[in-house]
Backbone as a printed PyTorch tensor [residue, N CA C, xyz], in Angstrom:
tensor([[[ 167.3740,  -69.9810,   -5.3190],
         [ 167.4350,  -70.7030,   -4.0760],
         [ 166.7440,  -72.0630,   -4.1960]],

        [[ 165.3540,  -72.2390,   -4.9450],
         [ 164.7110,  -73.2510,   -5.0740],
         [ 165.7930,  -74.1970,   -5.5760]],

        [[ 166.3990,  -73.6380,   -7.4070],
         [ 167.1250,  -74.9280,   -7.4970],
         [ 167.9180,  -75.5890,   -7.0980]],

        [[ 168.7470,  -74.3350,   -6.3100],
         [ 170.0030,  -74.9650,   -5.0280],
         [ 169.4270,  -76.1400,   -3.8890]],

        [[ 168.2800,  -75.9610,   -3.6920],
         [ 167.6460,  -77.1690,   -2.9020],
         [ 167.1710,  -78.4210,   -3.0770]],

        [[ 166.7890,  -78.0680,   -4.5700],
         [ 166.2010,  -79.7840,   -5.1730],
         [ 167.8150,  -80.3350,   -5.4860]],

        [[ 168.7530,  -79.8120,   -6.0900],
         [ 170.2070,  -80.1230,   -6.3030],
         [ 170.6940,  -81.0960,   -5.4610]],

        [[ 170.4760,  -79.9870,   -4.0250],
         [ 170.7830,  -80.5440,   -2.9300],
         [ 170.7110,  -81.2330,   -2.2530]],

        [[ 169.2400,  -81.5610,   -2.6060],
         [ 168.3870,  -82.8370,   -1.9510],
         [ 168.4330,  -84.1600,   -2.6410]],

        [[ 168.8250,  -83.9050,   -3.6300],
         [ 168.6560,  -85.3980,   -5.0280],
         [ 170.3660,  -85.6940,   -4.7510]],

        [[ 170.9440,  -85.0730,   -4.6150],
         [ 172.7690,  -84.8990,   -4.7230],
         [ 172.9590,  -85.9430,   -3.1330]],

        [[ 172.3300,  -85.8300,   -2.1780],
         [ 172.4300,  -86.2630,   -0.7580],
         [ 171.9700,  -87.6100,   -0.9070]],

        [[ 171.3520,  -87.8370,   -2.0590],
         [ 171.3230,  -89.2110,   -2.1570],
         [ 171.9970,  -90.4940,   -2.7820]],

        [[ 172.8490,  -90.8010,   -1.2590],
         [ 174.2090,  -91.2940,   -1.8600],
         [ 173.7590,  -93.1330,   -1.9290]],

        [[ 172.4190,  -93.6380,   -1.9500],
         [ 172.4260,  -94.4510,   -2.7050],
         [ 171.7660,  -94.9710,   -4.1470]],

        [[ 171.8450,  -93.9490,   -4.9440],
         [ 171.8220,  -93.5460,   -6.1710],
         [ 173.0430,  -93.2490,   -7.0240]],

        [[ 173.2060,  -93.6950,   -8.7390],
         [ 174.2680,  -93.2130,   -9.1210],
         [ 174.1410,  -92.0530,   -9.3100]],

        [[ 175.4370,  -91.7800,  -10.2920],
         [ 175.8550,  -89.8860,  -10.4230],
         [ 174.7810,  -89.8430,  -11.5490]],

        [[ 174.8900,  -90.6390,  -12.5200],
         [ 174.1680,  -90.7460,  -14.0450],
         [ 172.7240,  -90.4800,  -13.2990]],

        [[ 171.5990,  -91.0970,  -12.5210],
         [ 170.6890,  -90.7310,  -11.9250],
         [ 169.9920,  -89.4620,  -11.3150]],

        [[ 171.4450,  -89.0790,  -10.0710],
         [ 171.1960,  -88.4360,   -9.5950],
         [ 171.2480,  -86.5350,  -10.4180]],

        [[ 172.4640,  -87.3490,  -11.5330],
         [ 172.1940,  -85.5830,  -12.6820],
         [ 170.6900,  -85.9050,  -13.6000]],

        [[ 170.0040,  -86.9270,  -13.6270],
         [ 168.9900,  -87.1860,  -14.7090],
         [ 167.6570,  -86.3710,  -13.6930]],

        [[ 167.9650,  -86.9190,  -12.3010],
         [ 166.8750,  -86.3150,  -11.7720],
         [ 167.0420,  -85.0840,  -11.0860]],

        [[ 168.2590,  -83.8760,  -10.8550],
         [ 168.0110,  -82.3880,  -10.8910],
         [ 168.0190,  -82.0430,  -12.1640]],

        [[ 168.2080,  -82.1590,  -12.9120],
         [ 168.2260,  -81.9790,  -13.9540],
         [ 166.4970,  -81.8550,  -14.9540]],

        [[ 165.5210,  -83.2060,  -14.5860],
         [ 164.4370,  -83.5200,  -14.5400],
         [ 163.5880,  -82.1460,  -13.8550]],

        [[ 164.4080,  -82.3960,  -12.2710],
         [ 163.6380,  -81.1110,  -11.2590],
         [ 163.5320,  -80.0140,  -11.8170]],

        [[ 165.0790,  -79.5590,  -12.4730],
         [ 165.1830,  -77.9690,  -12.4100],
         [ 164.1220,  -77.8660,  -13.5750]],

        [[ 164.0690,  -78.4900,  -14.7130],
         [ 163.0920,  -78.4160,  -15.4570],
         [ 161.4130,  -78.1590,  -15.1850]],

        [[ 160.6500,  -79.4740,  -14.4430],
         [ 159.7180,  -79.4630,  -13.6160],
         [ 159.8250,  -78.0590,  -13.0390]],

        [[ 160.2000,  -77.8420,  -12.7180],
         [ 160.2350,  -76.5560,  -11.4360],
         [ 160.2580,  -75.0850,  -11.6500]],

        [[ 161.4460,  -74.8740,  -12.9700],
         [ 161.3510,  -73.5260,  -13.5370],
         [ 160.1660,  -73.9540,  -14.6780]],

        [[ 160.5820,  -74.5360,  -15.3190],
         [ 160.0130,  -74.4130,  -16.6030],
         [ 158.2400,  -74.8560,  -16.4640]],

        [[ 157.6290,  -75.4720,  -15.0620],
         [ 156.0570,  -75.7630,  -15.3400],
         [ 155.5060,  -75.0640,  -14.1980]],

        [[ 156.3290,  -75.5080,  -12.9180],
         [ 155.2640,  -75.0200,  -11.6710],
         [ 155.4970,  -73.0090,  -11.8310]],

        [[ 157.3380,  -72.7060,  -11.7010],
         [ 157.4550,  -71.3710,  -11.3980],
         [ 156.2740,  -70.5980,  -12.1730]],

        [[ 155.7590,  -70.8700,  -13.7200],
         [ 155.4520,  -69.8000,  -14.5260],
         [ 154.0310,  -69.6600,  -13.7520]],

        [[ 153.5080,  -70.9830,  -13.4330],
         [ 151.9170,  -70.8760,  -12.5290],
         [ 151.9360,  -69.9730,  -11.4560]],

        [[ 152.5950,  -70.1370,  -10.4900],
         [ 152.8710,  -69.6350,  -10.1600],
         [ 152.9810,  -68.2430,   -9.2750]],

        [[ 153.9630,  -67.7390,  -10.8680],
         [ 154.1860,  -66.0950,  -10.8790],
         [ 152.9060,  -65.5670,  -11.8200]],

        [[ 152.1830,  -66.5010,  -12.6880],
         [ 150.1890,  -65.8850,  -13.3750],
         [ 149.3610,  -65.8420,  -11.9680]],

        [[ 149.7570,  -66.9050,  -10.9430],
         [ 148.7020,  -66.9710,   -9.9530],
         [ 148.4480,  -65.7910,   -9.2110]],

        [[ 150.2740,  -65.1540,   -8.7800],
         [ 150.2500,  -64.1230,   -8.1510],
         [ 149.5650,  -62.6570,   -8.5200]],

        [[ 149.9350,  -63.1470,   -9.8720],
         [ 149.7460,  -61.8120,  -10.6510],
         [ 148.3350,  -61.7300,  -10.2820]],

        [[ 147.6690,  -62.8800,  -10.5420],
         [ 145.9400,  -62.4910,  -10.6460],
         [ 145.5760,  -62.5280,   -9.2500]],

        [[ 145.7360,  -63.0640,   -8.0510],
         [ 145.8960,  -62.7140,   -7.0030],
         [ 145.8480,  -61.2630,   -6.5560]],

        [[ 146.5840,  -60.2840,   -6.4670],
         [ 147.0830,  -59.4780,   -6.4320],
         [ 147.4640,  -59.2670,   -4.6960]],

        [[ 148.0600,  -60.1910,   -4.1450],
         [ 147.9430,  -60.2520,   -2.5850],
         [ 149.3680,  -60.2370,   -2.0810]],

        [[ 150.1610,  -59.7990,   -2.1790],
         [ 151.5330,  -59.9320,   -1.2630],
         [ 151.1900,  -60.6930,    0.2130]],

        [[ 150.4340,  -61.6580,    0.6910],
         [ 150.1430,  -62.8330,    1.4800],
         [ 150.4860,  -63.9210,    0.6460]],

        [[ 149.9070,  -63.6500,   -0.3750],
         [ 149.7240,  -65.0510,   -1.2400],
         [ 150.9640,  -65.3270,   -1.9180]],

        [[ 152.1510,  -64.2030,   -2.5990],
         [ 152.7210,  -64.1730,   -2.7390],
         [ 154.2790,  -64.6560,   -1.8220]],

        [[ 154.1490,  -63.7780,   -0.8810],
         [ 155.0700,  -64.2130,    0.2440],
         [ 155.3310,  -65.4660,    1.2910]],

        [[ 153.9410,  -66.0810,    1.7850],
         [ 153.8350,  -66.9030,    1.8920],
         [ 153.2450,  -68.4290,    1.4500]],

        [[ 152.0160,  -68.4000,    0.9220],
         [ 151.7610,  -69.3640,    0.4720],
         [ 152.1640,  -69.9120,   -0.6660]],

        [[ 153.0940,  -69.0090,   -1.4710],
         [ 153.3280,  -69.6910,   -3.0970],
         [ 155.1130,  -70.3380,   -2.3520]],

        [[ 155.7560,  -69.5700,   -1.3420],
         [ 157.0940,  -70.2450,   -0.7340],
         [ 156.7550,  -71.7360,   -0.2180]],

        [[ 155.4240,  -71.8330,   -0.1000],
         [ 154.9210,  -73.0760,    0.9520],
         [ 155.0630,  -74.3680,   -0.0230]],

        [[ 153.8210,  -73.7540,   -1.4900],
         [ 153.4320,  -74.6650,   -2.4590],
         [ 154.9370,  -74.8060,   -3.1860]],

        [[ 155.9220,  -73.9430,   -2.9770],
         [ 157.4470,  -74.2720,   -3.5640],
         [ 157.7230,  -75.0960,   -3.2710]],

        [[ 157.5870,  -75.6430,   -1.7950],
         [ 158.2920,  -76.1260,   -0.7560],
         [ 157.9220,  -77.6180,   -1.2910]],

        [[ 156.8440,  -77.6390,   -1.4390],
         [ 155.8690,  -79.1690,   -1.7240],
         [ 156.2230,  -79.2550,   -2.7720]],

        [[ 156.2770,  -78.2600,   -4.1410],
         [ 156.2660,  -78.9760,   -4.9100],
         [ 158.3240,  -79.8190,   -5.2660]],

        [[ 158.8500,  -78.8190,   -4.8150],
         [ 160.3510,  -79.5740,   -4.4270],
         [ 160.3070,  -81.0800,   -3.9230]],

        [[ 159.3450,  -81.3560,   -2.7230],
         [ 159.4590,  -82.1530,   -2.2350],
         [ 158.3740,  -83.1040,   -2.9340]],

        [[ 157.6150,  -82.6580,   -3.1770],
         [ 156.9220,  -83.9890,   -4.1130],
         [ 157.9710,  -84.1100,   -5.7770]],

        [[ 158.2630,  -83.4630,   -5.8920],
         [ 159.5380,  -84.4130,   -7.0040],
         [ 160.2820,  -84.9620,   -6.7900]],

        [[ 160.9910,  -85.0240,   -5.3030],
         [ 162.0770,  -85.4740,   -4.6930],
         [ 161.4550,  -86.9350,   -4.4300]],

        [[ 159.8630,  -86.9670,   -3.8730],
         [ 159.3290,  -88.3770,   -3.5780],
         [ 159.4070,  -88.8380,   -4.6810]],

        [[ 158.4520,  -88.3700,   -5.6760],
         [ 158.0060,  -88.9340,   -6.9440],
         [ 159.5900,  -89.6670,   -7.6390]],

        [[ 160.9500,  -88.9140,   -7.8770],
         [ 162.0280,  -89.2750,   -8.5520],
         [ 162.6650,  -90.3070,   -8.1560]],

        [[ 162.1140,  -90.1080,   -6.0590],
         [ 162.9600,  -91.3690,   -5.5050],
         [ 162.5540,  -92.7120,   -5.4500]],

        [[ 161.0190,  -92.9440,   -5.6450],
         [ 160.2350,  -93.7610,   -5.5740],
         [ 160.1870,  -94.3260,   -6.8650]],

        [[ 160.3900,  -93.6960,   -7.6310],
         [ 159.9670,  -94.1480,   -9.2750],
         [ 161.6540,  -94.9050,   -9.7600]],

        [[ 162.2150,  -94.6370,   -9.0590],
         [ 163.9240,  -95.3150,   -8.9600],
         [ 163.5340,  -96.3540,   -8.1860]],

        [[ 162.9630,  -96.1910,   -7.2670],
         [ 162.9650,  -97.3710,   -6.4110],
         [ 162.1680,  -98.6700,   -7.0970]],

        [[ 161.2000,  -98.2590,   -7.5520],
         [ 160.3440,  -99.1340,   -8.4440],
         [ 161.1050,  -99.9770,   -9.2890]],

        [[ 161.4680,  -99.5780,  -10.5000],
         [ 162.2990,  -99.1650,  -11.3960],
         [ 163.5100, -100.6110,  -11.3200]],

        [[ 164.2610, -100.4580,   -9.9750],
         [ 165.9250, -101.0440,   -9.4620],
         [ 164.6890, -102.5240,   -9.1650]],

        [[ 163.6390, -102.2490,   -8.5340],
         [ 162.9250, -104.0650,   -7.7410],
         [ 162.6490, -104.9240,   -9.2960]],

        [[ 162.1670, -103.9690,  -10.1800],
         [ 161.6810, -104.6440,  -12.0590],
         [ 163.1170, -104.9870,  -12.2990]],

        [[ 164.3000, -104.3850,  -12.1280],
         [ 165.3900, -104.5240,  -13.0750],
         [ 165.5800, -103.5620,  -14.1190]],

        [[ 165.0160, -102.8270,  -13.9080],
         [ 165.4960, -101.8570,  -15.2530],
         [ 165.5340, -100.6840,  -15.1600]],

        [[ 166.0950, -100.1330,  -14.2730],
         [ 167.0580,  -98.5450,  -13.4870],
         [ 167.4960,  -98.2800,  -14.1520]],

        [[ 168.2470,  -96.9600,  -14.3710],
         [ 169.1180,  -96.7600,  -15.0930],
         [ 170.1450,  -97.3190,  -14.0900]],

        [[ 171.2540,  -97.1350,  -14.5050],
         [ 172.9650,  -97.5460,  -14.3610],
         [ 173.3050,  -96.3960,  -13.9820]]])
């Protein structure tokens, strides 16, 4: 579900190219499965709280989706004012 949302959210941004907009889910899904999920699912483990699990790690999902979505859109934005975006 997570990656269906960063997809979704980077994809909606229709003033960005396609080449971009696959560099940055692509970027996400990485970020996302491959660094935050594994923290995560150790945090829970050592946790041992189905609170912490259920809600607060859906929360810190939530942020961390959305702080890549800032970070990818902003760092494009930067990026296009220098001249040197990708294409």
């Amino acid at each position: 579900m997570e990656i269906a949302v960063i997809i979704a959210v980077i994809f909606a941004s229709m003033d960005r190219s396609w080449k971009q907009r696959l560099a940055g889910a692509a970027l996400g899904i990485v970020a996302i499965v491959g660094i935050f999920n594994p923290l995560r699912i150790a945090a829970s483990i050592l946790s041992g709280s189905e609170f912490v699990h259920d809600v607060l790690f859906r929360l810190t999902l939530l942020l961390a989706i959305v702080g890549w979505y800032a970070f990818w859109y902003l760092y494009l934005t930067r990026r296009a004012r220098k001249g040197g975006c990708w294409q």
